[in-house]
The first five atom37 places (N, CA, C, CB, O) and aatype in JSON, in Angstrom:
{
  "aatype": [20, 20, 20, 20, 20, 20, 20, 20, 20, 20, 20, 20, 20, 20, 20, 20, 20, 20, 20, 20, 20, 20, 20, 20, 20, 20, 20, 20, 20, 20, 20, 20, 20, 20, 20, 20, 20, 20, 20, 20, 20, 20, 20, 20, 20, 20, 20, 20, 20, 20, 20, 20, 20, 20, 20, 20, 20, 20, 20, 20, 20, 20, 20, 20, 20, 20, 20, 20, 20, 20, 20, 20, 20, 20, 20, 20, 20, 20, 20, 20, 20, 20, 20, 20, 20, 20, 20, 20, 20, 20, 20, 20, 20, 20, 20, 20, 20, 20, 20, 20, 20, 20, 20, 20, 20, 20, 20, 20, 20, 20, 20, 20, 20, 20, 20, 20, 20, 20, 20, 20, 20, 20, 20, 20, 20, 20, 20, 20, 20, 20, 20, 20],
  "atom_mask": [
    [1, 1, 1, 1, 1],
    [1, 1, 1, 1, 1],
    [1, 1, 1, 1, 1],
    [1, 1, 1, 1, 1],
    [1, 1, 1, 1, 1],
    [1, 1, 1, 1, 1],
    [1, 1, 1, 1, 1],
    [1, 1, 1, 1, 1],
    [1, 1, 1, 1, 1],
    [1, 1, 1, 1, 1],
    [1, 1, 1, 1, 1],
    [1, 1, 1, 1, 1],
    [1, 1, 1, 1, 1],
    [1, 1, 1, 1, 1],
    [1, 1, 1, 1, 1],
    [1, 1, 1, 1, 1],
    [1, 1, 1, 1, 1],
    [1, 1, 1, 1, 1],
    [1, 1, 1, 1, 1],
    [1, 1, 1, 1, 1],
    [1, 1, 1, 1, 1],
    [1, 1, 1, 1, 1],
    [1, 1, 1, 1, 1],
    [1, 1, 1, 1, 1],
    [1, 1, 1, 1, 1],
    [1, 1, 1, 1, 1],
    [1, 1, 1, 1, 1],
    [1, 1, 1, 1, 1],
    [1, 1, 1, 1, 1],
    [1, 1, 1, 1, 1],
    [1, 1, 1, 1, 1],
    [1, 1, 1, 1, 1],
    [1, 1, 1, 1, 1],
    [1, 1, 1, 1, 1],
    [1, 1, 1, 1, 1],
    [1, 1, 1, 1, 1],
    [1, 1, 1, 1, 1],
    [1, 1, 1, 1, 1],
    [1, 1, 1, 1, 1],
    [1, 1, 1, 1, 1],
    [1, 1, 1, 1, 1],
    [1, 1, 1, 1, 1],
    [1, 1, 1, 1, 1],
    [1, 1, 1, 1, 1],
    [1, 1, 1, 1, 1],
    [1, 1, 1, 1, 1],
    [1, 1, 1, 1, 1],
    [1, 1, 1, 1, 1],
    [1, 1, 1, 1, 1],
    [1, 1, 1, 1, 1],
    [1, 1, 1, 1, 1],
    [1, 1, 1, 1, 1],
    [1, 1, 1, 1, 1],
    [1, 1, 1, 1, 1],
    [1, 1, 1, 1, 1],
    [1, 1, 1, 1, 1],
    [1, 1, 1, 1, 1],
    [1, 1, 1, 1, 1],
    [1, 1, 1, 1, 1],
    [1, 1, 1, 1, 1],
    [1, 1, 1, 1, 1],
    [1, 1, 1, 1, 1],
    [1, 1, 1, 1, 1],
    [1, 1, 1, 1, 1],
    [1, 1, 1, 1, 1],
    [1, 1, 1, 1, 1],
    [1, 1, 1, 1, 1],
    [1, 1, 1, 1, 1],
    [1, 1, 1, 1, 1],
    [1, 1, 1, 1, 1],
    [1, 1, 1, 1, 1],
    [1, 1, 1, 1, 1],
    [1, 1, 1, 1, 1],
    [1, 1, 1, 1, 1],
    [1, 1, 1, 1, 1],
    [1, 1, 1, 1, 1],
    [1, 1, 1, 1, 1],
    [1, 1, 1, 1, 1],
    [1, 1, 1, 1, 1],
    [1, 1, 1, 1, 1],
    [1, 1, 1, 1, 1],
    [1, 1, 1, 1, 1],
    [1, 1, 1, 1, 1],
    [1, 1, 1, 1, 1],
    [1, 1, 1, 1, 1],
    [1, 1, 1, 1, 1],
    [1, 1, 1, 1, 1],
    [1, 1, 1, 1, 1],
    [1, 1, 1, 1, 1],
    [1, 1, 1, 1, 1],
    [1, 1, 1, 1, 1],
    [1, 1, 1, 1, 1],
    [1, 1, 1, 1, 1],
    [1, 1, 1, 1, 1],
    [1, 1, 1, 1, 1],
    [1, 1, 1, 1, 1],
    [1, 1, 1, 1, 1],
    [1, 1, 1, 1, 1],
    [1, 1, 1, 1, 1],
    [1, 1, 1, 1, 1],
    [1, 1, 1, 1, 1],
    [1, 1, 1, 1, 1],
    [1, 1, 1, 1, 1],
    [1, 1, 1, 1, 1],
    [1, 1, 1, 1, 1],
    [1, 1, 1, 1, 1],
    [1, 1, 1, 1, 1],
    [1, 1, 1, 1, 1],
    [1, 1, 1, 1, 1],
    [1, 1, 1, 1, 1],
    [1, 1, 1, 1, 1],
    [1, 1, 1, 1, 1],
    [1, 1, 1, 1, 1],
    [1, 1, 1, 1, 1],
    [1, 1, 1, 1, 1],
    [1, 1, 1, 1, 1],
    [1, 1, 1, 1, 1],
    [1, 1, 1, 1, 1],
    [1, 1, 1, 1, 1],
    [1, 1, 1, 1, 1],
    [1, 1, 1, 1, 1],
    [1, 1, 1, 1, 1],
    [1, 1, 1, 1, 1],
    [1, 1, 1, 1, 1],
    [1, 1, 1, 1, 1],
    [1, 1, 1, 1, 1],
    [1, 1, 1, 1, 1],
    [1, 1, 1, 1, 1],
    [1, 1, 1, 1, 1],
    [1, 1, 1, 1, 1],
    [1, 1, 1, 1, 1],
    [1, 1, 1, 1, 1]
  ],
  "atom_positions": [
    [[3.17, 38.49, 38.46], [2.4, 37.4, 37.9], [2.69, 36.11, 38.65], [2.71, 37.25, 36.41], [3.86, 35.83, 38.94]],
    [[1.65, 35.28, 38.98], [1.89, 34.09, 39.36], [2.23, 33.17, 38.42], [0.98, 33.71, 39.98], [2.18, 33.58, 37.26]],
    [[2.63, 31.84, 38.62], [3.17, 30.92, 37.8], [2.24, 29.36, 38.12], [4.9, 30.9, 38.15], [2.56, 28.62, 39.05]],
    [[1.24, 29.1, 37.33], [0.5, 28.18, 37.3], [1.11, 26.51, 36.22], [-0.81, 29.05, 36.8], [1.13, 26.53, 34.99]],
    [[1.41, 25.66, 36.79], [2.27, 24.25, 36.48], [1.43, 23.8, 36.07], [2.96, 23.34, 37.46], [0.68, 23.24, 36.88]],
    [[0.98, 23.77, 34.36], [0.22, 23.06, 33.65], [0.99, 21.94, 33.41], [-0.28, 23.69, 32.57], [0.32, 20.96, 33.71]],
    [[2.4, 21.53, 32.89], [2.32, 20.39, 33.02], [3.99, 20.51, 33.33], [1.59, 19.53, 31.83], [4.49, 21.53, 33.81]],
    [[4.59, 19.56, 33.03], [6.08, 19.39, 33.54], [6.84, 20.39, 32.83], [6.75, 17.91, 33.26], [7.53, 20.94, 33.7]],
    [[7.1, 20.96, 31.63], [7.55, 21.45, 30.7], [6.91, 22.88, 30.11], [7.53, 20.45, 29.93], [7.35, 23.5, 29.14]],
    [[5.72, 23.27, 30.96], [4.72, 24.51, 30.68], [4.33, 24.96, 31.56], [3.65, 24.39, 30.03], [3.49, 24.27, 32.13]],
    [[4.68, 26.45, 32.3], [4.62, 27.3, 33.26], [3.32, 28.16, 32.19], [6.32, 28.09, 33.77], [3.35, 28.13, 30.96]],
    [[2.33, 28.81, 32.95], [1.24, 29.68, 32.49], [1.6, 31.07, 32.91], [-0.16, 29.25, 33.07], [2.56, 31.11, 33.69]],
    [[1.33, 31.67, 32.74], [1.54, 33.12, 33.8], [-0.07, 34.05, 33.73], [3.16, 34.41, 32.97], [-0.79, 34.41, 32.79]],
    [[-0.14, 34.19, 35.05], [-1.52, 34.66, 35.06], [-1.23, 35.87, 36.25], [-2.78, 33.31, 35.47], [-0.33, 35.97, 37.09]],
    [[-2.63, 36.88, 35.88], [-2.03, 38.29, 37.05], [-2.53, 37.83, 37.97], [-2.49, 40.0, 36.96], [-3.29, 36.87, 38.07]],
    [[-1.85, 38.95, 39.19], [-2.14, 38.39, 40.39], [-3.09, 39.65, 41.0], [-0.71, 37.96, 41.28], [-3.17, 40.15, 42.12]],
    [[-3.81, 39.92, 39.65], [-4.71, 41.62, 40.05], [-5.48, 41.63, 38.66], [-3.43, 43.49, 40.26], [-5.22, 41.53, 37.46]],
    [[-6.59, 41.8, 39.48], [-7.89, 41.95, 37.82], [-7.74, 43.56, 37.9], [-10.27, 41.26, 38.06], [-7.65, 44.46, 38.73]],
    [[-7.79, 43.35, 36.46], [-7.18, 44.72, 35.88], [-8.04, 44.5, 34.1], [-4.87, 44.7, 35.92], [-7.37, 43.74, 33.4]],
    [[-9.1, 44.95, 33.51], [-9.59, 45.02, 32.66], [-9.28, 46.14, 31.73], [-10.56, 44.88, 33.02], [-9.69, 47.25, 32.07]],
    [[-8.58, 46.03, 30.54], [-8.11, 47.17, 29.78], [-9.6, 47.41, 29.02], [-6.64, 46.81, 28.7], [-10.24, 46.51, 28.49]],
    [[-9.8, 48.15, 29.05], [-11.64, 48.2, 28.15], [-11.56, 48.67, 26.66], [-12.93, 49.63, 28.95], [-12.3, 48.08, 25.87]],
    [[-10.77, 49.61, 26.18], [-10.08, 49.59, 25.07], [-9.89, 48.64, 24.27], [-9.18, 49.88, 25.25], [-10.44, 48.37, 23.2]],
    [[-8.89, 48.04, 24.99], [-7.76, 46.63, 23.65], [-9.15, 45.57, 24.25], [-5.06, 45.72, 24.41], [-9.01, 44.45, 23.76]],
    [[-10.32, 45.64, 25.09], [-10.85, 44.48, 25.05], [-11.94, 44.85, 24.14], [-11.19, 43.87, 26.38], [-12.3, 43.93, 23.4]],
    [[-12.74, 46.26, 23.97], [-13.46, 46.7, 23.0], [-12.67, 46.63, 21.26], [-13.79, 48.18, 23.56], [-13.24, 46.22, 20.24]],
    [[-11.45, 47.07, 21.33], [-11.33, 46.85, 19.53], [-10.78, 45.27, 19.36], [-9.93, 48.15, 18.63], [-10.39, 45.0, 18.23]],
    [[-10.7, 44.25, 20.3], [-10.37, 43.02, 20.06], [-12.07, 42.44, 19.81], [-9.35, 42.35, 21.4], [-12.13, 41.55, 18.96]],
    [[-13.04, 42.73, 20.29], [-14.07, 42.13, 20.19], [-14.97, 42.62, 18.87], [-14.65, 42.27, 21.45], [-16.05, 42.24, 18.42]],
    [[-14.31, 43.33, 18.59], [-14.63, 44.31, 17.48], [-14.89, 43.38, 15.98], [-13.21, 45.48, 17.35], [-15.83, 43.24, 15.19]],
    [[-13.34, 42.81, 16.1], [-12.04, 41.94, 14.99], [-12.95, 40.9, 15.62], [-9.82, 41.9, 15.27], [-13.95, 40.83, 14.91]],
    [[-13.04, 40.07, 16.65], [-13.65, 38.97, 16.95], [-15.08, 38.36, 15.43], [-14.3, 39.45, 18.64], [-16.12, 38.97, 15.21]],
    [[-14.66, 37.24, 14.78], [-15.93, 37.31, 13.52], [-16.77, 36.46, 14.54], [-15.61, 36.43, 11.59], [-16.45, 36.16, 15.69]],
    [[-17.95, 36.14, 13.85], [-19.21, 36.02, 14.57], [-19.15, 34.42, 14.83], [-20.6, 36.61, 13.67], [-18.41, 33.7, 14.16]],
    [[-19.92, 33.95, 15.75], [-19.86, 32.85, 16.62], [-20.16, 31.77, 15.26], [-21.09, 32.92, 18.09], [-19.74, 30.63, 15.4]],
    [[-20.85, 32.11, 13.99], [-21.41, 31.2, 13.02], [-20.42, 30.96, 12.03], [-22.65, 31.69, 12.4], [-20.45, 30.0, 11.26]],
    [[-19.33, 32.03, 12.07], [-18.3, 31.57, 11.21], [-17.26, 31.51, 11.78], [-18.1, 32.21, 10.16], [-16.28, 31.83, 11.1]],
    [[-17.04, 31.14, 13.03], [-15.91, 31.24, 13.8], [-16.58, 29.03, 13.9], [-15.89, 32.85, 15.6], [-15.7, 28.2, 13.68]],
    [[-17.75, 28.63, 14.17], [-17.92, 27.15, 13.84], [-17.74, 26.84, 13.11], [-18.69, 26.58, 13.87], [-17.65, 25.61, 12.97]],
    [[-17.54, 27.72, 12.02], [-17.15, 26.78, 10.36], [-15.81, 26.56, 10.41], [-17.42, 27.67, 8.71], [-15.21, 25.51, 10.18]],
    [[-15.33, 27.78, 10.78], [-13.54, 27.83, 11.06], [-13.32, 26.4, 12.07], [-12.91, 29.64, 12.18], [-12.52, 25.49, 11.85]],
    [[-14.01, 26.49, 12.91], [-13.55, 25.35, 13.44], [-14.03, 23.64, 13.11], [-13.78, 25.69, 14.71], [-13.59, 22.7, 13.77]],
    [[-14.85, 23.53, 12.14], [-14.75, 22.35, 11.33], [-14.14, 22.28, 10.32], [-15.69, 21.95, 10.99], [-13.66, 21.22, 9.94]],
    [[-14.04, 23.21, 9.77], [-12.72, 23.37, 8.61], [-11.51, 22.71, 9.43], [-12.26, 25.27, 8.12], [-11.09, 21.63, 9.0]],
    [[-10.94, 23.23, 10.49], [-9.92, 22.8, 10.92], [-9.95, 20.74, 11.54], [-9.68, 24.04, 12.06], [-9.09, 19.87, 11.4]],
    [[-10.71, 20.71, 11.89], [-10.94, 19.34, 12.02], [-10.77, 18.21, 11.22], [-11.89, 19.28, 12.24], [-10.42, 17.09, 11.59]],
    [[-11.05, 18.61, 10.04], [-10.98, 18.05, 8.98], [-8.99, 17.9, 8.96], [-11.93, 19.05, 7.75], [-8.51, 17.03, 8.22]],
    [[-8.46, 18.38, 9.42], [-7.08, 18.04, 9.1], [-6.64, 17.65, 10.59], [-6.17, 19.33, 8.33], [-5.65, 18.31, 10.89]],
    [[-7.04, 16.78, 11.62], [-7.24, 16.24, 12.6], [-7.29, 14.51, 12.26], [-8.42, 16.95, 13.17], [-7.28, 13.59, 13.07]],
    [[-7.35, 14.47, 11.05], [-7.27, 12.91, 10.82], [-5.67, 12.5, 9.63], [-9.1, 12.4, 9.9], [-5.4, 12.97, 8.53]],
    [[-4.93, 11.49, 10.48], [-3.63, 11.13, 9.81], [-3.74, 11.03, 8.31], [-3.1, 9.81, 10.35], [-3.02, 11.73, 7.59]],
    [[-4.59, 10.19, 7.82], [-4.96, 9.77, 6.65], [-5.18, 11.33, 5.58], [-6.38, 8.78, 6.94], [-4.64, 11.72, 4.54]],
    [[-6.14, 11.82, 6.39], [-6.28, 12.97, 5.24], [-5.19, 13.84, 5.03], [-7.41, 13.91, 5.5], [-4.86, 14.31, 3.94]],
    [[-4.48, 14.12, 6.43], [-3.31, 14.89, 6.21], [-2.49, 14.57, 5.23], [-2.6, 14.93, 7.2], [-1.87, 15.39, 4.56]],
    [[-2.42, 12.96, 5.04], [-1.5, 12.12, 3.92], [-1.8, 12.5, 2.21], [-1.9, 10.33, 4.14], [-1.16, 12.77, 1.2]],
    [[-3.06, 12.34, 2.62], [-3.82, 12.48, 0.92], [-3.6, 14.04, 0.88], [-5.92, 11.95, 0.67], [-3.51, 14.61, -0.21]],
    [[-3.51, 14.67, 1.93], [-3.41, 15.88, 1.47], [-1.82, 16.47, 0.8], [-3.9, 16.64, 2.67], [-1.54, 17.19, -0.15]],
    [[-1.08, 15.82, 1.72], [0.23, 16.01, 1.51], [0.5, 15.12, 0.16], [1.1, 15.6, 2.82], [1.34, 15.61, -0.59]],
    [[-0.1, 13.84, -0.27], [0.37, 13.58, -1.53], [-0.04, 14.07, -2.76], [0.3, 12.53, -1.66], [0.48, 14.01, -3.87]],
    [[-1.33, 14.7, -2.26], [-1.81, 15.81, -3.92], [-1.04, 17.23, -3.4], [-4.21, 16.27, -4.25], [-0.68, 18.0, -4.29]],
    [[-0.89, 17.43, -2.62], [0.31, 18.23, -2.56], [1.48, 18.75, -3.46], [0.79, 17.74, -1.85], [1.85, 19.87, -3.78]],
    [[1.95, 17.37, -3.77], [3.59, 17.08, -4.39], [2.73, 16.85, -5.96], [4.8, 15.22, -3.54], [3.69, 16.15, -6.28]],
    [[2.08, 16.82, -6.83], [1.88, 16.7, -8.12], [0.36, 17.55, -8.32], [1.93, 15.06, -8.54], [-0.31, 18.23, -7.54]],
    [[0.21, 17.18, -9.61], [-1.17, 18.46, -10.39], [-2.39, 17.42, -9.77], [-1.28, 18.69, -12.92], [-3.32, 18.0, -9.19]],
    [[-2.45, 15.52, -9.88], [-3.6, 15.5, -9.14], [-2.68, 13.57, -9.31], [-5.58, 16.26, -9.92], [-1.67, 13.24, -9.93]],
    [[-3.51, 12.85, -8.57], [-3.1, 11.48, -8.19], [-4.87, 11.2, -8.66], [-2.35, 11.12, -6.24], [-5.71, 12.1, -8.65]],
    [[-5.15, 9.76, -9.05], [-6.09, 9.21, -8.9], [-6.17, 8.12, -7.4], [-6.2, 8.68, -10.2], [-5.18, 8.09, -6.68]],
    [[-6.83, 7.65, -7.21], [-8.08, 6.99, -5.96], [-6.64, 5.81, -5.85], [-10.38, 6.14, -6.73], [-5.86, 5.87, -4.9]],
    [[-6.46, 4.65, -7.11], [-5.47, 3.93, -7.35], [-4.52, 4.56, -6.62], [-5.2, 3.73, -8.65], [-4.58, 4.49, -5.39]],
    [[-3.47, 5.31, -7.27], [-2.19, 6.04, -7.01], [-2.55, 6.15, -5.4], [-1.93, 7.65, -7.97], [-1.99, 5.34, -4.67]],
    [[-3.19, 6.82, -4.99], [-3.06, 7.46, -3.53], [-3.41, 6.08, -2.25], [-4.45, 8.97, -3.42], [-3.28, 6.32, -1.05]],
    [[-3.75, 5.01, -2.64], [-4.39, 4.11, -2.01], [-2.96, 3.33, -2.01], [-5.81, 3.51, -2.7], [-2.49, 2.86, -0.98]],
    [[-2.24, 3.22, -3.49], [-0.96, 2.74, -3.14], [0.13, 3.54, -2.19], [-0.4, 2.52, -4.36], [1.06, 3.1, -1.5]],
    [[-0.23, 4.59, -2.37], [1.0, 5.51, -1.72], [0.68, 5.38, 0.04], [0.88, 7.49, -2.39], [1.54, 5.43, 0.91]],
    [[-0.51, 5.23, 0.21], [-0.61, 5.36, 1.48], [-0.73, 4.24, 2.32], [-1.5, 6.08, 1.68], [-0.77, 4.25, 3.55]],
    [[-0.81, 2.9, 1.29], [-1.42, 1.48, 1.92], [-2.39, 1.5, 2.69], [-0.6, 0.76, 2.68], [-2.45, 1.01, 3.82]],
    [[-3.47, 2.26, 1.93], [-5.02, 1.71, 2.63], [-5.84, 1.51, 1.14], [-6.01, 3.19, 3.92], [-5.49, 1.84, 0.01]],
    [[-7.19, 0.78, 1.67], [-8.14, 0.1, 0.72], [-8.67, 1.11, -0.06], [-9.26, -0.69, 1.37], [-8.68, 2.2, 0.5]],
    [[-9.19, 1.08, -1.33], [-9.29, 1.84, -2.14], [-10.72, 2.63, -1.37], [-9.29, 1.12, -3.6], [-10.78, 3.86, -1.29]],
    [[-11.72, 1.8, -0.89], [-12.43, 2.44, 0.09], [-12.45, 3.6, 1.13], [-12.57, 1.76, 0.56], [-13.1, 4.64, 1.16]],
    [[-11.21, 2.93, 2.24], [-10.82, 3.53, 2.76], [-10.34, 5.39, 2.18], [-10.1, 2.6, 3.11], [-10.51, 6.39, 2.87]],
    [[-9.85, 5.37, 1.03], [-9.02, 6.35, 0.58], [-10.79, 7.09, -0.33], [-7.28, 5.59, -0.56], [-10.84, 8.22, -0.82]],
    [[-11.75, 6.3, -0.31], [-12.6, 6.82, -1.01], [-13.07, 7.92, -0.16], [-13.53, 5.92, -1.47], [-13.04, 9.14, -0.26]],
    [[-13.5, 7.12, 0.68], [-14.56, 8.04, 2.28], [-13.23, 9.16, 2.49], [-14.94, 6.59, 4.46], [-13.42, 10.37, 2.58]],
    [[-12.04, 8.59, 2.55], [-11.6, 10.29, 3.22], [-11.67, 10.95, 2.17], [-10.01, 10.66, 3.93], [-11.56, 12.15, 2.45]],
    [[-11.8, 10.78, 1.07], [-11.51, 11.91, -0.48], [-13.38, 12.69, -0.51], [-11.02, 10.43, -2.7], [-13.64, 13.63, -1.27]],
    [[-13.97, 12.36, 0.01], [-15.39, 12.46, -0.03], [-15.26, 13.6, 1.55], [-16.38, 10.61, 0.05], [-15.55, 14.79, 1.53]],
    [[-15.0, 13.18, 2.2], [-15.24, 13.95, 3.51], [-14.27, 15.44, 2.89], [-14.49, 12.93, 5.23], [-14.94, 16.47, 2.92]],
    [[-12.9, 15.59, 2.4], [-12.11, 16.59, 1.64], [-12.71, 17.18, 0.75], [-11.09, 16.17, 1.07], [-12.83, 18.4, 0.62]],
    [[-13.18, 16.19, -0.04], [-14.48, 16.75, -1.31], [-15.27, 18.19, -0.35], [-16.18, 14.97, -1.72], [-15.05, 19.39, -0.56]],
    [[-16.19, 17.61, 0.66], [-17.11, 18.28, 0.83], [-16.65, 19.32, 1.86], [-18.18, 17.5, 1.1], [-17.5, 20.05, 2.38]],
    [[-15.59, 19.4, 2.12], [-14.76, 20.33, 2.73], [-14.43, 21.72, 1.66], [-13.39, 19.47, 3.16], [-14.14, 22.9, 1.85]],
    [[-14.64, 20.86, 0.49], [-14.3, 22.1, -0.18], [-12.21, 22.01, -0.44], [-15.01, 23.62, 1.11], [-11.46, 22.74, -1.09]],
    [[-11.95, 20.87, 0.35], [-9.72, 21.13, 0.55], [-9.61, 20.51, -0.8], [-8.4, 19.84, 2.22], [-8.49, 20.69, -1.28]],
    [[-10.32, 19.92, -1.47], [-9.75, 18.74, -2.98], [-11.18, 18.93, -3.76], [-9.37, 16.44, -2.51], [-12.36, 19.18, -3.54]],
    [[-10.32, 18.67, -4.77], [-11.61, 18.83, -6.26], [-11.15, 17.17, -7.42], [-11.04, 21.1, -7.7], [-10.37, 16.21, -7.4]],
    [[-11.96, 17.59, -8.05], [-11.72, 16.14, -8.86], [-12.54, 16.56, -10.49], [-12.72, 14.47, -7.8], [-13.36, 17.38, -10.91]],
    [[-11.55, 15.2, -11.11], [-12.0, 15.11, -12.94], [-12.06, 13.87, -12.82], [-10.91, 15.63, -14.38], [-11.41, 13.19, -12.02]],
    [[-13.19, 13.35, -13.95], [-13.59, 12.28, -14.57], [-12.59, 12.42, -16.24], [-15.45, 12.33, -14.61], [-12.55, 13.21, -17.18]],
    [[-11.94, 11.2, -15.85], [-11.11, 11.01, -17.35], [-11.98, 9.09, -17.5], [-8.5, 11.1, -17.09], [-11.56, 8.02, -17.07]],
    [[-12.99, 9.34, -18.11], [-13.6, 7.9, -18.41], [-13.83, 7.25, -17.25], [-12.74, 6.97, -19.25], [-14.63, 7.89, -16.57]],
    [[-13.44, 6.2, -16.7], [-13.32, 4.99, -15.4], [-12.25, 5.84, -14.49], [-12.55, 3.1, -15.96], [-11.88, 5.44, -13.39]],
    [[-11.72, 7.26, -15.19], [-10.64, 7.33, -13.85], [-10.95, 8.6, -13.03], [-8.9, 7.44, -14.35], [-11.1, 9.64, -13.68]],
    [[-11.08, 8.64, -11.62], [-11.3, 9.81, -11.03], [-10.13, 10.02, -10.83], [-12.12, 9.93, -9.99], [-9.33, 9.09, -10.69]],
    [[-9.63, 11.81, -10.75], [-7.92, 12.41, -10.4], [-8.73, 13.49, -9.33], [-6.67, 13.41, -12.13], [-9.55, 14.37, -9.61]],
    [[-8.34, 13.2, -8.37], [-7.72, 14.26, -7.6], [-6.77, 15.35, -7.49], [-7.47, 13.89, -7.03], [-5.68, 15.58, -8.0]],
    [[-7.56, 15.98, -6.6], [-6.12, 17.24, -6.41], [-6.68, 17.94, -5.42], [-5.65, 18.48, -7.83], [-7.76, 17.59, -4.94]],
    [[-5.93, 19.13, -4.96], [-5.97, 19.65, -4.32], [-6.86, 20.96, -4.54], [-4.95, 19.57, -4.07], [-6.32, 21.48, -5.52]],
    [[-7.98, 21.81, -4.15], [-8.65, 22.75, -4.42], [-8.03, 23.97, -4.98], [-9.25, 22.94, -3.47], [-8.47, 24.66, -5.9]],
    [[-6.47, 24.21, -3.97], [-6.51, 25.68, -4.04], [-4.8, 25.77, -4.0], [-7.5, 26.54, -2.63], [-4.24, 24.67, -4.06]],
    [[-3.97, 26.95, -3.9], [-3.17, 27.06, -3.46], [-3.11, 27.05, -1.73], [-2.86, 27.91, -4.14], [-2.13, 26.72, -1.06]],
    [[-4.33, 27.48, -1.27], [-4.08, 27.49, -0.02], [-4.03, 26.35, 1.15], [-4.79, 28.23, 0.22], [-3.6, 26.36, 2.31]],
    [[-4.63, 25.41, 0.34], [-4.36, 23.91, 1.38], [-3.22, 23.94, 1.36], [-4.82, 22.36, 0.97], [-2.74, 24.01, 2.49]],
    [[-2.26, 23.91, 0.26], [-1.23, 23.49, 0.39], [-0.13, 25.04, 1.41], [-0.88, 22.94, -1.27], [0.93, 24.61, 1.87]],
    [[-0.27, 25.89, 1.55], [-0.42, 27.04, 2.76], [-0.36, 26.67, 3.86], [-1.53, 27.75, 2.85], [0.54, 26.77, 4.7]],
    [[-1.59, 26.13, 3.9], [-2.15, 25.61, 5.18], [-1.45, 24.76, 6.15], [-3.18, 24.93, 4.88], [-1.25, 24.71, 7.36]],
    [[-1.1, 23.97, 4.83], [-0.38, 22.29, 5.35], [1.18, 23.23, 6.22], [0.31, 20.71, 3.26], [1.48, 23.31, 7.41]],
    [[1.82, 23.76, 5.01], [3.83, 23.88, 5.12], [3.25, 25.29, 5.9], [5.31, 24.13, 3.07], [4.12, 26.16, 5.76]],
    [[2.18, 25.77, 6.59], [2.87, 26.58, 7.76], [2.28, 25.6, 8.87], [2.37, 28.41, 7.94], [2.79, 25.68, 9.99]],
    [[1.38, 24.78, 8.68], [1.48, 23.5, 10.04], [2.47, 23.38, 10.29], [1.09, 22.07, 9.96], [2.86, 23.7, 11.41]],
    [[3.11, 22.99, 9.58], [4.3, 21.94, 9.82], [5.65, 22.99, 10.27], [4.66, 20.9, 8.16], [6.46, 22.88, 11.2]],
    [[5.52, 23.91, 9.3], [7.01, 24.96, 9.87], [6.49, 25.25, 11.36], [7.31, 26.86, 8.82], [7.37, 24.97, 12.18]],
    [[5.37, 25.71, 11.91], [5.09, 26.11, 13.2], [5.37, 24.73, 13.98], [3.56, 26.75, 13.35], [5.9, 24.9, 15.08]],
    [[5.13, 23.49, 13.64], [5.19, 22.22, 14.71], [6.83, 22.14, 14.95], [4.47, 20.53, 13.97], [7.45, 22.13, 16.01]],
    [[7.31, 22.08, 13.55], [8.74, 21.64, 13.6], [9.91, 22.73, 13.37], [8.89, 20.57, 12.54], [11.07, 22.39, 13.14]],
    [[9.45, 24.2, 13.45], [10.49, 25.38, 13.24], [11.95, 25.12, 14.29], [9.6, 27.0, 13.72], [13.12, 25.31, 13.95]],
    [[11.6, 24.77, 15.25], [12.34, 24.25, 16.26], [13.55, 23.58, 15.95], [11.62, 23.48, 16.93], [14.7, 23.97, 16.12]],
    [[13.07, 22.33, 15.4], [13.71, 21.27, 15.29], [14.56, 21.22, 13.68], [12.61, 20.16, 15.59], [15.42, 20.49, 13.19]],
    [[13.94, 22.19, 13.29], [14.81, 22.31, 11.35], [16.22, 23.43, 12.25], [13.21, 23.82, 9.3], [17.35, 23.32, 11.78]],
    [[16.0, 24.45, 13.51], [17.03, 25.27, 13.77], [17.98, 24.32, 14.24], [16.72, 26.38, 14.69], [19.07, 24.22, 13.67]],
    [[17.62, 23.42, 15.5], [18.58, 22.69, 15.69], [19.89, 21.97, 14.9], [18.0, 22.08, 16.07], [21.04, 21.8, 15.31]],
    [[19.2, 21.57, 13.51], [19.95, 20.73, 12.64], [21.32, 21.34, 12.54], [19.27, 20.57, 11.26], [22.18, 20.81, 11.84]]
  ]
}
């Protein structure tokens, strides 16, 4: 295998001979889901591409639900601000919400956002929790 220098710290390894297994490339394409839900998969994921939402996500995270107030303090942005990202999550389907009179509560949709989030994070930082 050759050794291709993507960057200072990341060696690639690529063959130095085309060699097509037709097998493992037939039952991998098999498993491959279809190009229309493989785009949803990938706006789903986008949606946790912005700091802010990751925040709101991580603070309905830690309790049963925060209102618009609560989370706008926790994060120090405008109640606006915290509106539009709870709306873009909304329609993501990642957070749900109750009307208690004047108060909207948030939360989180599912067990699996919160999944989602603590294996992000164990995969970013698994590393760095061994070191300790």
């Amino acid at each position: 295998m050759n050794k291709i220098k993507k960057s200072k710290d990341v060696n690639i390894e690529v063959c130095q001979t085309i060699s097509v297994h037709e097998d493992v490339v037939d039952k991998v394409r098999k498993k491959i889901p279809e190009n229309g839900n493989l785009s949803e998969l990938s706006e789903f994921f986008k949606i946790f591409g912005d700091p802010t939402r990751i925040k709101i996500l991580y603070a309905l995270s830690q309790v049963d639900e925060l209102c618009v107030c609560d989370i706008s303090v926790i994060l120090k942005k405008t109640h606006s601000a915290i509106s539009h990202q709870l709306r873009i999550l909304r329609q993501a389907k990642l957070v749900k919400y109750r009307k208690e009179g004047k108060v909207v509560f948030y939360s989180l949709n599912d067990e699996h956002i919160k999944a989602i989030l603590d294996m992000g994070y164990i995969h970013l930082f698994e590393e760095d929790e061994k070191t300790k």
